[in-house]
C-alpha positions as CSV (number, residue, x, y, z in Angstrom):
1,X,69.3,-178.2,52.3
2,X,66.6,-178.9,55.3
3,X,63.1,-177.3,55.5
4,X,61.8,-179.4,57.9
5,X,61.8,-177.0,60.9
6,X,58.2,-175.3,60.9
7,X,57.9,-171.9,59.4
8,X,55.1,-169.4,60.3
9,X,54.1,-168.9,56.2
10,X,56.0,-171.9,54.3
11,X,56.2,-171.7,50.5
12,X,54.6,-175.3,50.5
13,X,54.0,-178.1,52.8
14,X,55.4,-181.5,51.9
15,X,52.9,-184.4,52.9
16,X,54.7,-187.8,53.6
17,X,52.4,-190.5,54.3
18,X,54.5,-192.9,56.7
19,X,54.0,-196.5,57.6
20,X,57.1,-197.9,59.4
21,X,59.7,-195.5,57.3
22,X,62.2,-195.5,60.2
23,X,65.7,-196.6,58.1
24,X,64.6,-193.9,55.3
25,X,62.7,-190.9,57.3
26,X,66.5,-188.9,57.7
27,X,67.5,-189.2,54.0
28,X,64.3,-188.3,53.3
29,X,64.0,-185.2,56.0
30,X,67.1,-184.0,55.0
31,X,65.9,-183.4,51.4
32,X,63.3,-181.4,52.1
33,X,64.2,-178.0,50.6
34,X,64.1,-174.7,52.6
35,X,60.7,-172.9,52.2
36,X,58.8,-176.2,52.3
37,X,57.9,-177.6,56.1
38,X,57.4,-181.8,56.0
39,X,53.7,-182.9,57.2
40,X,54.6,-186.8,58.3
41,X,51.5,-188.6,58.8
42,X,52.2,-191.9,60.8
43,X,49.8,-194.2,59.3
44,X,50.7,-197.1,62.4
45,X,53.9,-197.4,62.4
46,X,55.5,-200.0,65.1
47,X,59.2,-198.9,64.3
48,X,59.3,-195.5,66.1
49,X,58.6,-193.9,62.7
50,X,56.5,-191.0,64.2
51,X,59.6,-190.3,67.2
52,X,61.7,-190.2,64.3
53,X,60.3,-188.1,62.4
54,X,59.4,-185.1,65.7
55,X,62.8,-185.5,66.1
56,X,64.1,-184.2,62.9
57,X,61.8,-181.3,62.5
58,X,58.9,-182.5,60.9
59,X,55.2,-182.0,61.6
60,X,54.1,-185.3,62.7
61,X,50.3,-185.9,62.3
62,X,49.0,-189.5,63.9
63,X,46.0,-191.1,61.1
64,X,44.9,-194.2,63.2
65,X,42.7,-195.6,59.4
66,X,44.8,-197.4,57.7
67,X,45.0,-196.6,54.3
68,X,47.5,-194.8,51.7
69,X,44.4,-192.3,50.4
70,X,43.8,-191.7,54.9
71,X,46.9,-191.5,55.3
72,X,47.2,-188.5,52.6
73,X,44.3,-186.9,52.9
74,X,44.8,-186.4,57.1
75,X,48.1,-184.7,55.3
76,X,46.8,-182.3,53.0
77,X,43.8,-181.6,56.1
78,X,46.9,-180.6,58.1
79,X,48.7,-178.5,55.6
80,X,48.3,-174.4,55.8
81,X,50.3,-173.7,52.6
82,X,49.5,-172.6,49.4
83,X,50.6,-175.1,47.9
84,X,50.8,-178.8,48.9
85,X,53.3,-181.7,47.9
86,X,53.0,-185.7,48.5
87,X,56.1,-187.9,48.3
88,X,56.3,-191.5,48.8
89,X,58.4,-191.5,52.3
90,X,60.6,-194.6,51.4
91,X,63.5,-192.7,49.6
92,X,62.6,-193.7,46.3
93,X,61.9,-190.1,45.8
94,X,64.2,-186.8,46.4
95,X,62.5,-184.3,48.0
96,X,65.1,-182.0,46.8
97,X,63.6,-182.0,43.6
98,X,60.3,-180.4,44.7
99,X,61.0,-176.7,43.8
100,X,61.5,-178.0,39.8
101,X,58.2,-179.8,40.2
102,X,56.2,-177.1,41.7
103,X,57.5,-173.9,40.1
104,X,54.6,-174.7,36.8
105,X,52.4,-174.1,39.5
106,X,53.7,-171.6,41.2
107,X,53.5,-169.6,38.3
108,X,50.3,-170.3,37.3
109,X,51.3,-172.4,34.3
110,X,49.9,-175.6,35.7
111,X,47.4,-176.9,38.3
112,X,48.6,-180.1,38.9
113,X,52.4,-181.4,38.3
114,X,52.8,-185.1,38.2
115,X,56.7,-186.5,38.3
116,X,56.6,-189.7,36.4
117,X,59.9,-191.9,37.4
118,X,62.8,-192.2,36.0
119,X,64.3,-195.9,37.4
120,X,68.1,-195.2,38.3
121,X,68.8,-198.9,38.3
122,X,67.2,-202.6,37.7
123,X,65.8,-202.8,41.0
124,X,63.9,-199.8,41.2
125,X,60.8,-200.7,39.7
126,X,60.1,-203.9,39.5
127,X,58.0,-205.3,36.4
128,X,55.0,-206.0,37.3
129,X,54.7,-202.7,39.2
130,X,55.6,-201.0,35.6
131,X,53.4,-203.1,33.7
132,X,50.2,-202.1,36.6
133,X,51.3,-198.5,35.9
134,X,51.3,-198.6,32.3
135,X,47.4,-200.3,32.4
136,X,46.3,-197.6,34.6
137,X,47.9,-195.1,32.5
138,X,46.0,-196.4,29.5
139,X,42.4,-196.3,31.4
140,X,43.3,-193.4,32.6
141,X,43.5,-191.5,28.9
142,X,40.5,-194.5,28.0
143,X,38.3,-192.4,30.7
144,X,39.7,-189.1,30.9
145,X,41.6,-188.0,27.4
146,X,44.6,-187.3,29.3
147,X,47.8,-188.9,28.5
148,X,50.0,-189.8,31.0
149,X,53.3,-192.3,31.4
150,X,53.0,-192.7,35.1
151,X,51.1,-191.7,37.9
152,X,53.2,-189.4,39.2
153,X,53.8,-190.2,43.1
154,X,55.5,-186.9,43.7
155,X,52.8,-184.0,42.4
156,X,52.0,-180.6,43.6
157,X,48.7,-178.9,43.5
158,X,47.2,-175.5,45.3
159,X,46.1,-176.6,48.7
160,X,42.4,-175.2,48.2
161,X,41.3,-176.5,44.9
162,X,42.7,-180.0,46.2
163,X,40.1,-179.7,48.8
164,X,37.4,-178.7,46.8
165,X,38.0,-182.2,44.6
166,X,36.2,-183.8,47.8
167,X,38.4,-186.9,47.4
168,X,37.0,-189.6,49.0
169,X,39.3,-192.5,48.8
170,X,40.7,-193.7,51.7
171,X,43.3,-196.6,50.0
172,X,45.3,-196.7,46.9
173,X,43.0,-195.2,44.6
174,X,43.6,-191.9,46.4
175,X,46.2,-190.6,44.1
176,X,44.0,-192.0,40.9
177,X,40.9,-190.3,42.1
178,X,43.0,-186.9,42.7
179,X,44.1,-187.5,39.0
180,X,40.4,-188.0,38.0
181,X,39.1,-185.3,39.7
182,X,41.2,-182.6,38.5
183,X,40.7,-183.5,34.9
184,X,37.3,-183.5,35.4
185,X,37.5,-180.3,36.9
186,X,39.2,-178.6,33.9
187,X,42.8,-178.7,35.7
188,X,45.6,-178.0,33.7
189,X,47.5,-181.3,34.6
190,X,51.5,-181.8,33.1
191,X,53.8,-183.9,33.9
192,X,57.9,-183.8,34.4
193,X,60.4,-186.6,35.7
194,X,62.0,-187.6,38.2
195,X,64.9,-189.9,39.5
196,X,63.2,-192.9,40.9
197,X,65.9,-195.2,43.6
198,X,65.5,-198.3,45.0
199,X,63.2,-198.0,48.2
200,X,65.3,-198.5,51.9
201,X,63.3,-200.9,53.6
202,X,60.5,-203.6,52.8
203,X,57.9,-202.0,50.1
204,X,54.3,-202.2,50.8
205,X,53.0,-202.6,48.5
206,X,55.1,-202.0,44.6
207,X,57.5,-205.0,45.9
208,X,55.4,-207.5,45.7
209,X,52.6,-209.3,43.5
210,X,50.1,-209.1,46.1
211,X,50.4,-205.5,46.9
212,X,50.4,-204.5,43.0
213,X,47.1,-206.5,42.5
214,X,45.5,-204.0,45.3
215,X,46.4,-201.1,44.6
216,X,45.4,-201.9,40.6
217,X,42.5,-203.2,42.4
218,X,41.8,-200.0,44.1
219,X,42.8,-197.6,41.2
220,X,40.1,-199.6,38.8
221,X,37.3,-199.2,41.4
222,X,37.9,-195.3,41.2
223,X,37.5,-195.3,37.3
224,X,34.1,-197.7,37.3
């Protein structure tokens, strides 16, 4: 399956913020399923990323601010769909698994679907990157009521009541803030699961200590 080649009224648009994903951008592409067009936004990349990526199909947007909440909101300013998907863009996540997640709101059962991951093997999610999940998770229902066992990196919402959120975010606590937002809007957020890989190529920030601490760092300022 391949939707990456632009359609004139795609059933969704997949956004796929991108910082120097060259060795995973044609798994990833591949997976994309037909009906949904792939919005790469290159974030900086140095490794040809962005080439890549025009190459294969996708609809490559350039975000020249750093930052994992810039990188998907210049995303979901570029989508036209109805509906609109993020993905990490390392292969940790199929893509081919998007029209499970997004048929709740599809339908109209759900306004936002999170996928909470499932680790296929040891080195999938490392520790501390579970245990910084799980103490967000628990603010999270602290502040908001709602209970949730991950985050949900892959999620699908309608493209115009995302905008209306007004997310402001522009690093890690983008996806927090979104979560935030919608509850606090009245969404109807669920959540389903997903297989969750090993990433191809060096992580950003879940590999390491460092990169955990900031994006926990980021995530806490959204909920002060």
């Amino acid at each position: 399956m391949c939707g990456v080649t632009n359609h004139s009224s795609p059933q969704g648009d997949l956004v796929l913020p991108c910082l120097n994903e060259a060795e995973a951008l044609p798994w990833v592409l591949d997976r994309v399923p037909e009906g949904w067009r792939a919005v790469v936004v290159d974030n900086g990349s140095t490794d040809g990323s962005a080439r890549i990526a025009e190459r294969l199909g996708a609809h490559v947007v350039f975000e020249p601010r750093r930052g994992f909440g810039a990188a998907c909101h210049a995303g979901l300013l570029a989508a036209t769909a109805e509906l609109v998907a993020f993905c990490d863009c390392d292969a940790t996540l199929d893509p081919g698994e998007l029209p499970r997640v997004a048929a709740p709101v599809a339908r109209g059962e759900a306004d936002l679907v999170l996928a909470r991951r499932r680790p296929t093997d040891r080195g999938a999610w490392p520790l501390h990157a579970r245990v910084g999940n799980q103490a967000l998770s628990r603010l999270v229902r602290r502040r908001t009521g709602l209970r949730l066992r991950d985050l949900g990196p892959m999620r699908v919402a309608r493209r115009q009541a995302l905008l209306a959120l007004d997310l402001t975010d522009r690093r890690s606590g983008y996806p927090l803030q979104m979560v935030v937002g919608a509850v606090d809007a009245g969404w109807r957020v669920v959540e389903t699961e997903v297989p969750y890989r090993t990433r191809v190529g060096a992580s950003k920030v879940t590999g390491t200590w460092r990169g955990t601490w900031h994006a926990v760092h980021d995530m806490r300022e959204v909920l002060k």
